[in-house]
C-alpha positions as CSV (number, residue, x, y, z in Angstrom):
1,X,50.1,138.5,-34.8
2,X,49.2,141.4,-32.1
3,X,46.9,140.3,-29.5
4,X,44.6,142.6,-30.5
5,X,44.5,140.9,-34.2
6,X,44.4,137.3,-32.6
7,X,41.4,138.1,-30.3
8,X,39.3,139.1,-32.9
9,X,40.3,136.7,-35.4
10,X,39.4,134.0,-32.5
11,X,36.2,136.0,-31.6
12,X,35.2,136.2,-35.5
13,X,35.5,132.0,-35.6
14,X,34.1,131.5,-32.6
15,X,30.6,133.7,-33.9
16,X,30.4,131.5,-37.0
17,X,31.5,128.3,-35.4
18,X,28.3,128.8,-33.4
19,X,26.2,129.8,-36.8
20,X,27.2,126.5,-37.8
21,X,25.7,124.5,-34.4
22,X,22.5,126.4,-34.6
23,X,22.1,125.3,-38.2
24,X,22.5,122.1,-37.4
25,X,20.9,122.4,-34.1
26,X,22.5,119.0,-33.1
27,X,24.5,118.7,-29.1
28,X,28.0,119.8,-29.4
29,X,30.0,116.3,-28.4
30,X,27.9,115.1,-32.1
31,X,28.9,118.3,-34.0
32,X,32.3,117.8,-32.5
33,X,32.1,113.7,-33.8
34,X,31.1,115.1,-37.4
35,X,33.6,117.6,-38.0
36,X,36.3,115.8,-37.0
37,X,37.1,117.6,-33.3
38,X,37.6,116.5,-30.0
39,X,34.8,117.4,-27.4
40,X,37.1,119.6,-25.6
41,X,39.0,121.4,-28.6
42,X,35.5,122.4,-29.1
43,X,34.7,123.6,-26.2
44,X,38.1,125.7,-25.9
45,X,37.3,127.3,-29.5
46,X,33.8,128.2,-28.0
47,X,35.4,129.6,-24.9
48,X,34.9,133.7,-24.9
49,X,38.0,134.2,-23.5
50,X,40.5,131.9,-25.1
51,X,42.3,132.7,-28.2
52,X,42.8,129.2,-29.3
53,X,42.7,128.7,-33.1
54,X,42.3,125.4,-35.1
55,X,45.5,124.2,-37.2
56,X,45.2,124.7,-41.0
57,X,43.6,121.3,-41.6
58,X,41.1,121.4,-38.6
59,X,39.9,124.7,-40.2
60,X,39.8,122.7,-43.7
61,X,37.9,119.5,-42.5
62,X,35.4,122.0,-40.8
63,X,34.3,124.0,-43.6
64,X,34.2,120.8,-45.5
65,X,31.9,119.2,-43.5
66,X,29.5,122.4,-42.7
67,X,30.0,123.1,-46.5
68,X,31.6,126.8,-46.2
69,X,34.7,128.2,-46.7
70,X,37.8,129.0,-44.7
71,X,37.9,132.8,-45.7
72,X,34.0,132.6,-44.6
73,X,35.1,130.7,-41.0
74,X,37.7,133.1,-40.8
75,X,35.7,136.4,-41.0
76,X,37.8,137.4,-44.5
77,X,34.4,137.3,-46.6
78,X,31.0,139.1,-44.9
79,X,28.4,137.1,-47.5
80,X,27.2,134.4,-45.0
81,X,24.3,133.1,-48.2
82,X,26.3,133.9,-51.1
83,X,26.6,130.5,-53.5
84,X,30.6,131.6,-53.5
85,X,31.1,131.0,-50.0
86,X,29.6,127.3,-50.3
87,X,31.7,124.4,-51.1
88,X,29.4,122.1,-52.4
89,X,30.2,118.4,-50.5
90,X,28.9,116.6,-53.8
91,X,30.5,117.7,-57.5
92,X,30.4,116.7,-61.0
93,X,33.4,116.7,-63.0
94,X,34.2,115.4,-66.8
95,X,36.1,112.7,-66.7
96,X,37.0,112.6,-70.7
97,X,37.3,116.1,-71.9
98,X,41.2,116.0,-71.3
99,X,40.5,117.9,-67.7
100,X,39.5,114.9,-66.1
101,X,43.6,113.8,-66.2
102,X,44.5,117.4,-65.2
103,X,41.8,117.4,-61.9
104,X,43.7,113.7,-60.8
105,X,47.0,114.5,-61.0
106,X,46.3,117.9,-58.9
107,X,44.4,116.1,-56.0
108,X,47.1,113.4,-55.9
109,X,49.5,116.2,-55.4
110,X,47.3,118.0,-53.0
111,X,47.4,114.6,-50.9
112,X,50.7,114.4,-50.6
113,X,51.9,113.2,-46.8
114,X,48.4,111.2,-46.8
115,X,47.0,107.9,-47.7
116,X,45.5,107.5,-51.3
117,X,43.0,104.5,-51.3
118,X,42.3,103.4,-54.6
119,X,39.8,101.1,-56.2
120,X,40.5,101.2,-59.9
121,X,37.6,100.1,-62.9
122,X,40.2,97.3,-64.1
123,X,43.9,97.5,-64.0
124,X,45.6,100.3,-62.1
125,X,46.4,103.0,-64.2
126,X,49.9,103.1,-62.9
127,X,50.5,99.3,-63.7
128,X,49.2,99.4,-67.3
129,X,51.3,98.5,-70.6
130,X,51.3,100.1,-73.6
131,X,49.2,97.5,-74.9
132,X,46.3,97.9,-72.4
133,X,46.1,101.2,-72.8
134,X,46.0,101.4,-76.4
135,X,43.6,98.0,-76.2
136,X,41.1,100.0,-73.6
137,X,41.2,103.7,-75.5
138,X,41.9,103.4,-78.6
139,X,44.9,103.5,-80.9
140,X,48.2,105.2,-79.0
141,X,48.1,108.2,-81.1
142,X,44.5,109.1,-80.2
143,X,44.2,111.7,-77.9
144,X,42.2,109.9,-75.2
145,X,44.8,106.6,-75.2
146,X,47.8,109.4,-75.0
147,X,45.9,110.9,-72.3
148,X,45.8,107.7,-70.1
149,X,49.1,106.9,-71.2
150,X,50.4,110.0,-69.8
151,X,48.1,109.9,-66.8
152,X,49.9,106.1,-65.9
153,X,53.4,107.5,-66.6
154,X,52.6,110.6,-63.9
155,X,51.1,108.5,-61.2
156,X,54.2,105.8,-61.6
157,X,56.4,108.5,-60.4
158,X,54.2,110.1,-58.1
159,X,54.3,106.7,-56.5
160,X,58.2,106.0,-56.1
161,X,58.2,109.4,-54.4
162,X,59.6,108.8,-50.6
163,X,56.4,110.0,-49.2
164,X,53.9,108.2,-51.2
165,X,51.7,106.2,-48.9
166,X,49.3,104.1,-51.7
167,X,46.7,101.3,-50.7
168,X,45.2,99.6,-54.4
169,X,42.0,97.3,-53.6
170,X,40.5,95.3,-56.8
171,X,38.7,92.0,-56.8
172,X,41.4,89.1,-57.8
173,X,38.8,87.9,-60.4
174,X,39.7,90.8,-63.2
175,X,43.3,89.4,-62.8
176,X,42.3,86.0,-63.4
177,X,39.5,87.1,-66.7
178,X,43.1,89.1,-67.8
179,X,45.0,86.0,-67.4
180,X,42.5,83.8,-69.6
181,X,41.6,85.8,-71.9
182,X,38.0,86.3,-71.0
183,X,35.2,89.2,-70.3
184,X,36.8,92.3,-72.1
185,X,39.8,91.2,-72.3
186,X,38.7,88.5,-75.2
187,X,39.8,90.3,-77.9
188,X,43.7,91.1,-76.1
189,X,46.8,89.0,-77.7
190,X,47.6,86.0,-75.0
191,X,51.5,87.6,-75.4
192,X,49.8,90.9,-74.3
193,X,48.4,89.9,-71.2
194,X,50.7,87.7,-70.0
195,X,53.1,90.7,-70.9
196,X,50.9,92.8,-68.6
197,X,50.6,90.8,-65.7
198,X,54.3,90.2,-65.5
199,X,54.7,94.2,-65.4
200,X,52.2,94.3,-62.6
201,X,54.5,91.5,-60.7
202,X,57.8,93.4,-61.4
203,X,55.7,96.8,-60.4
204,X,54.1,95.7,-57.1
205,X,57.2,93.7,-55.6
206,X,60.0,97.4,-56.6
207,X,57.1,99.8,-54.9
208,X,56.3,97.7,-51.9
209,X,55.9,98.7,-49.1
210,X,54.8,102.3,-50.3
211,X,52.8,101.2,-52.1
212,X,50.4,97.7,-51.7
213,X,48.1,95.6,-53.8
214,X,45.0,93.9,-52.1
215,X,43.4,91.2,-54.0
216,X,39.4,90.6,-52.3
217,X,37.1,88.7,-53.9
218,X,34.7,89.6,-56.0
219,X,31.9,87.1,-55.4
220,X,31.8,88.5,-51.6
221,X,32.4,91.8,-52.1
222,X,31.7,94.4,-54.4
223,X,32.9,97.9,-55.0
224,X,32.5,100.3,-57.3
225,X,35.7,102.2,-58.4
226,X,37.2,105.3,-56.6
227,X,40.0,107.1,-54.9
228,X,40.1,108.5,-51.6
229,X,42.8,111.4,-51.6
230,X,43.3,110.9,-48.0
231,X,40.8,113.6,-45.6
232,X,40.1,116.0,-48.9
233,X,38.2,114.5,-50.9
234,X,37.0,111.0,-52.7
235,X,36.0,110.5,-56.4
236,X,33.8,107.9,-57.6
237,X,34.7,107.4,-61.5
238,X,31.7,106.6,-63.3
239,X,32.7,106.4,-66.7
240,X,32.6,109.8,-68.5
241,X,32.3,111.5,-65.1
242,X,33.6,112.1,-61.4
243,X,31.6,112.0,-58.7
244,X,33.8,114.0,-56.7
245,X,33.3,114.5,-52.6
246,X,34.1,117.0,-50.4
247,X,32.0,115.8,-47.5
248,X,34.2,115.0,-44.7
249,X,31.5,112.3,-43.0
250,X,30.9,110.9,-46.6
251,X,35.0,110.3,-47.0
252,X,35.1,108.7,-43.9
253,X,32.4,106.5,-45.3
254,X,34.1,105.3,-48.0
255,X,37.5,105.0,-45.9
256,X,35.9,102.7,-44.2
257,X,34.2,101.0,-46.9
258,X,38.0,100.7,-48.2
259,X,39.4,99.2,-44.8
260,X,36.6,96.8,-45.2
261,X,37.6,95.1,-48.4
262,X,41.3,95.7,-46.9
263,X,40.3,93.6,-44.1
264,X,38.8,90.9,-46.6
265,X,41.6,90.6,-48.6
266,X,42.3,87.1,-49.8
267,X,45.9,87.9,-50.9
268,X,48.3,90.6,-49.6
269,X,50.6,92.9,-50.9
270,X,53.3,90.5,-49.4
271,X,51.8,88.0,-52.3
272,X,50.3,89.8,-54.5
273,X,53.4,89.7,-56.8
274,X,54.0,86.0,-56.5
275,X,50.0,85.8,-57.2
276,X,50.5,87.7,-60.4
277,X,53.4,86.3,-61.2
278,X,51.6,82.6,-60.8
279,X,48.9,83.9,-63.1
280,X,51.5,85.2,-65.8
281,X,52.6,81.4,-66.4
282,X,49.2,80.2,-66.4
């Protein structure tokens, strides 16, 4: 890039980096804190004569945070209150329409190189049977059971990938309500679940350590189920929807809400397929 090019491409980010303190009308070392900069790399981007330039996913987790866009930060797009310049940090997004499986496996790819945190609604989608699938959505051959079955099938292989960094959190409890039979899993074949959680053993023990299973419990903590796709977004599933979040302070909640039943864990992912496997013979 000429000098020229890089000045005013530095001068253009530095104007609207300062738009964005003046709206918030906060001191800089906090801005700094919420957008995910150091004090100083701040102060070198608000410098009139330097030419310094965030990296690709500093200019990301800014606009994420102040709710703008990159081409807006960057000077590419004039509108400075046009609704397509916003990223919204909070969005809804179907969860059963068939789009729902298409939106997860893109962010999963998108988050490739970084640390998926998961919390899942029962079993992990990636450790289901056949059986649990077609016992949770319906007969295989519907389209929503297919669409989960697929879904599990994608993620599987998205976890054995070399890069794949994958942290699973779920209360030990729906393991053991699995394992007897009881809660919604009353009406599920004893061959069938003890099927399943010997799947889950044999799963957890060939993926580990790229993969690890937490076991808290439920009684002390609670959680409602979601995925952090490392600094990019998180999304609460609530059923028929996504609760998807772009905020980068609001991911960084929940990342620590994760490390927190991480750090309460009552079995590890160096146990957690002996645990399952004990549960299996039960």
């Amino acid at each position: 890039m000429r000098g020229t090019d890089k000045r005013e491409l530095a001068a253009t980010f530095r104007e609207r980096l300062a738009i964005l303190m003046a709206r918030r009308a906060e001191p800089p070392a906090r801005f700094a804190t919420r957008i995910g900069l150091d004090r100083s790399a701040l102060s070198h981007f608000l410098d009139p004569v330097s030419t310094r330039m965030p990296r690709t996913e500093a200019l990301c987790d800014i606009a994420r945070a102040e709710g703008v866009t990159t081409d807006w930060l960057l000077g590419l797009t004039q509108t400075t209150n046009g609704a397509a310049d916003i990223a919204p940090a909070i969005e809804i997004e179907q969860a059963e329409d068939g789009r729902g499986e298409t939106l997860l496996a893109s962010w999963h790819q998108q988050a490739i190189g970084y640390k998926i945190r998961y919390v899942p609604s029962t079993i992990p989608d990636l450790l289901r049977t056949e059986a649990i699938v077609a016992y949770e959505f319906g007969a295989p051959e519907s389209a929503k059971a297919a669409a989960k079955a697929d879904q599990g099938r994608r993620l599987l292989a998205y976890t054995r990938r070399p890069e794949t960094d994958m942290e699973v959190c779920m209360p030990f409890q729906t393991l053991e309500e699995l394992a007897a039979g009881a809660g919604i899993w009353a009406g599920l074949p004893a061959a069938d679940r003890q099927a399943q959680l010997r799947h889950m053993a044999r799963l957890v023990d060939e993926l580990y350590p790229t993969f690890r299973l937490f076991l808290f419990d439920g009684r002390e903590r609670f959680s409602a189920p979601y995925t952090v796709f490392g600094p990019q977004r998180a999304a609460l599933y609530l059923g028929t929807l996504y609760l998807v979040i772009n905020s980068v302070e609001q991911i960084r909640a929940l990342t620590r809400h994760f490390d927190g039943l991480i750090r309460a864990a009552a079995v590890g992912p160096d146990r957690a397929g002996a645990h399952l496997s004990g549960l299996a013979e039960k």
